[in-house]
C-alpha positions in Angstrom: 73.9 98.6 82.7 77.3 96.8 82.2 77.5 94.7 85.5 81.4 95.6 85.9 80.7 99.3 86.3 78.5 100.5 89.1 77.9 104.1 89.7 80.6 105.3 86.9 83.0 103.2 88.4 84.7 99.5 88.1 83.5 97.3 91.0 85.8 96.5 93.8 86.4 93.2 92.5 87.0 93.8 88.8 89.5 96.6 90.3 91.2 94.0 92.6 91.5 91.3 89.6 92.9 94.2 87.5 95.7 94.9 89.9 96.3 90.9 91.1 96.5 90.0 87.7 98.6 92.3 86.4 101.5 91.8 89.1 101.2 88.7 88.2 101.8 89.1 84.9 104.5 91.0 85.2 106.1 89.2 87.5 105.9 86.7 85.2 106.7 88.1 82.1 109.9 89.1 83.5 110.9 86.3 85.4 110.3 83.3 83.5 109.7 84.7 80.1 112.3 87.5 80.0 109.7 89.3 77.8 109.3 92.9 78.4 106.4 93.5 76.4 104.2 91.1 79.0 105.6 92.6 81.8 104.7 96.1 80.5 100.9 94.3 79.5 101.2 93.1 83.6 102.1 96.8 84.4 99.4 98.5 82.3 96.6 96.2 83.6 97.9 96.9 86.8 97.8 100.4 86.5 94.2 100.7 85.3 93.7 98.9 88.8 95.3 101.3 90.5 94.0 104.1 88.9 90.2 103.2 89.1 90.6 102.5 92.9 91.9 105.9 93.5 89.1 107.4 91.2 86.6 105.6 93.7 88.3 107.1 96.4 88.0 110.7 95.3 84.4 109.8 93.9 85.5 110.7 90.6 83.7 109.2 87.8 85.1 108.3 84.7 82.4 106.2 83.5 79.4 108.9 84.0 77.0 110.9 81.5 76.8 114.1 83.3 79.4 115.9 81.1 76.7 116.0 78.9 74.6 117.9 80.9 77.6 120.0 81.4 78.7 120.3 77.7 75.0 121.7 76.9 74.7 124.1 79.6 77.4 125.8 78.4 75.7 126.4 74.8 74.3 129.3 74.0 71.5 130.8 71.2 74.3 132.5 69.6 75.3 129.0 69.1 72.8 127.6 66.7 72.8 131.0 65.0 76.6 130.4 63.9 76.1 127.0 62.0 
């Protein structure tokens, strides 16, 4: 398995550098580059920090192959009989 994602999630400290660093960037970007598009890069990595510690929260897991399980429980004979 990819050792930044444990049990369909990001790890706490790949989440923490996501959000850390992307402040930081956009602090940055604004301040002393006056460049909007890195401080909208700062805000988006910052986001998918955010974002991926609330998923771990709620035990919601993006990263996880069960929808697969789920997709093909919901096919049917009838299915296969229509291709």
């Amino acid at each position: 398995m990819i050792w930044f994602i444990k049990e369909g999630h990001f790890t706490p400290l790949i989440r923490g550098i996501f959000t850390a660093l992307g402040i930081a960037i956009g602090i940055f970007g604004l301040k002393y580059m006056d460049s909007l598009w890195v401080a909208l890069l700062g805000l988006l990595l910052a986001a998918i920090g955010g974002y991926s510690s609330r998923a771990a929260m709620l035990k919601i897991k993006p990263f996880d192959n069960s929808y697969k399980r789920t997709r093909d429980s919901y096919k049917s004979k009838d299915d296969s009989e229509d291709k």
